[in-house]
N, C-alpha and C positions, 0 to 999 in steps of 0.2 A: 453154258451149263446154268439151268435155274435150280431153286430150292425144289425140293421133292417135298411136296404138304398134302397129305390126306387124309380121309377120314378111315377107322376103322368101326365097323356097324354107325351103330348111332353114336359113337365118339366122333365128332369134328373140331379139329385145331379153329381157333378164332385169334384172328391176328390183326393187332391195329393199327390203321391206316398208316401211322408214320414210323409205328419198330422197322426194323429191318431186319431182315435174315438174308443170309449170304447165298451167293451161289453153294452148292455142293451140301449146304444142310439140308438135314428129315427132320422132318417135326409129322407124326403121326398122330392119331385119336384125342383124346380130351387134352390137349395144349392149349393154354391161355399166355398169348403174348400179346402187354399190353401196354401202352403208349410211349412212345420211345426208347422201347427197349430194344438187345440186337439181339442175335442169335448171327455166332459169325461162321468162316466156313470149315466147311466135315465136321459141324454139332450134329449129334444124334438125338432128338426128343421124342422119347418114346409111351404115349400115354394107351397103352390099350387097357393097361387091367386100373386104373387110376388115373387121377389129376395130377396133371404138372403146371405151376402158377410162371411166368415170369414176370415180374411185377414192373412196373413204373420205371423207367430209365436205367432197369438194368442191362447187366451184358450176360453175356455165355459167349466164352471168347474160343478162338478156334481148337476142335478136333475133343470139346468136353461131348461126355456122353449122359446124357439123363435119363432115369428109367423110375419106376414107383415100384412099392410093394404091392403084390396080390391079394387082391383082399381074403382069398381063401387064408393068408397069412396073418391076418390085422389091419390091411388096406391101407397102407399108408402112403398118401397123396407126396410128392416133391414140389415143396413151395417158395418161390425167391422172391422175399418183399422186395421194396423201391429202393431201387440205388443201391442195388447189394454189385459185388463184383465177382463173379466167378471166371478163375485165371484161364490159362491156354492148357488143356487135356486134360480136365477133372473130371470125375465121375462122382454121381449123384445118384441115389436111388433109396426112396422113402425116405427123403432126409429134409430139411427147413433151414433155409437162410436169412435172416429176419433182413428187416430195412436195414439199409449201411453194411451188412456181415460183410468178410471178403476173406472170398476161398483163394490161396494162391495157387500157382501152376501145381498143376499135377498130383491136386490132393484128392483123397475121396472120403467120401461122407457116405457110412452104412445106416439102415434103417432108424427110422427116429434118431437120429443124430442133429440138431441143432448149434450153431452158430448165430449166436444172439449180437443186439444190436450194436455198431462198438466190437466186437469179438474179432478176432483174426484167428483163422487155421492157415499155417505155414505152407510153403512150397512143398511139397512129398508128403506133407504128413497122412497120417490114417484112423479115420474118428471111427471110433466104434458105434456102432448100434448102442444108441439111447443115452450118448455122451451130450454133452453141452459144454459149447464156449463162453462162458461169460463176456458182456460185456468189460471191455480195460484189459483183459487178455490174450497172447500169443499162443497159439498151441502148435507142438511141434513134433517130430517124431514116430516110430511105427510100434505099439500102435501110439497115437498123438495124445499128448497130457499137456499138461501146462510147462511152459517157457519159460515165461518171463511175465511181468505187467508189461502191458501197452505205454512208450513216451509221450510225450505227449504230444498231441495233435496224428497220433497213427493210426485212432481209434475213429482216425476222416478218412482213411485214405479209399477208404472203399468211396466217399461221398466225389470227392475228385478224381477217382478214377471212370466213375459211371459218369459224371458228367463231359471227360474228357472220348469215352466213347459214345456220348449222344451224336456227338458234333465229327469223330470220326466215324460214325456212319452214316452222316447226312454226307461227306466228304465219296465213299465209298459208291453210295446211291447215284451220286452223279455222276463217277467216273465210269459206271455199270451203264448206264443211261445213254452217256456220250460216245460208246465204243461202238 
């Protein structure tokens, strides 16, 4: 099974040489994945009516789904700076993860919703359309508000966590290669 990546009209996914994407993912229309980033498997990226960014060494780890707003809505693009980490089954849609953010398993992020650099949104939680996580903050809960302050050094874990899936998907790439 390979990645399913195509273009819709003149939307074409652009992916660079060394990210990786897994077997079983879609990455559709304006998709930008770029330099060491993954996209692992049964991710759905789906850019027809918008941009979807993944930025520099981040992940999109198995079974998240990413979509954009319509611009007949406001248009807004789904963008994941460098080294952000989004968990296993999150959904995204017209939503921003700045550099470092880290989405955990299973949360979703509604339109303009941001998670800023430093920020953590929880496991399950659920950020509304045009919330913000501060950097040094956990957010948790449905819908998700603030937790707790970030201890210290947890406001990296997204930095170690994207570096720790760089190198698990060079691991990944080979063993795809070798079979």
């Amino acid at each position: 099974m390979t990645p399913l990546i195509f273009a819709i009209g003149d939307k074409i996914p652009t992916i660079h040489e060394t990210a990786f994407i897994a077997p079983g993912a879609v990455i559709a229309g304006d998709v930008d994945v770029q330099e060491n980033a993954s996209v692992w498997y049964g991710c759905v990226l789906r850019g027809d009516e918008n941009k979807i960014v993944i930025g520099k060494g981040s992940n999109v780890q198995d079974g998240t789904i990413i979509h954009v707003d319509n611009s007949d809505w406001g248009g807004l693009p789904t963008l994941i700076g460098e080294n952000a980490l989004i968990g296993h089954k999150c959904m995204l849609h017209g939503a921003t993860v700045k550099d470092g953010g880290f989405v955990g398993m299973c949360a979703t992020m509604l339109d303009g919703s941001i998670v800023e650099t430093g920020g953590m949104l929880a496991a399950g939680a659920f950020l509304s359309p045009k919330k913000i996580v501060p950097a040094g903050e956990m957010w948790a809960g449905m819908p998700a508000r603030k937790f707790r302050d970030l201890r210290e050094g947890e406001d990296k874990m997204a930095l170690l966590g994207s570096s720790h899936y760089v190198e698990e998907a060079k691991r990944h790439r080979g063993a795809l290669e070798n079979k």
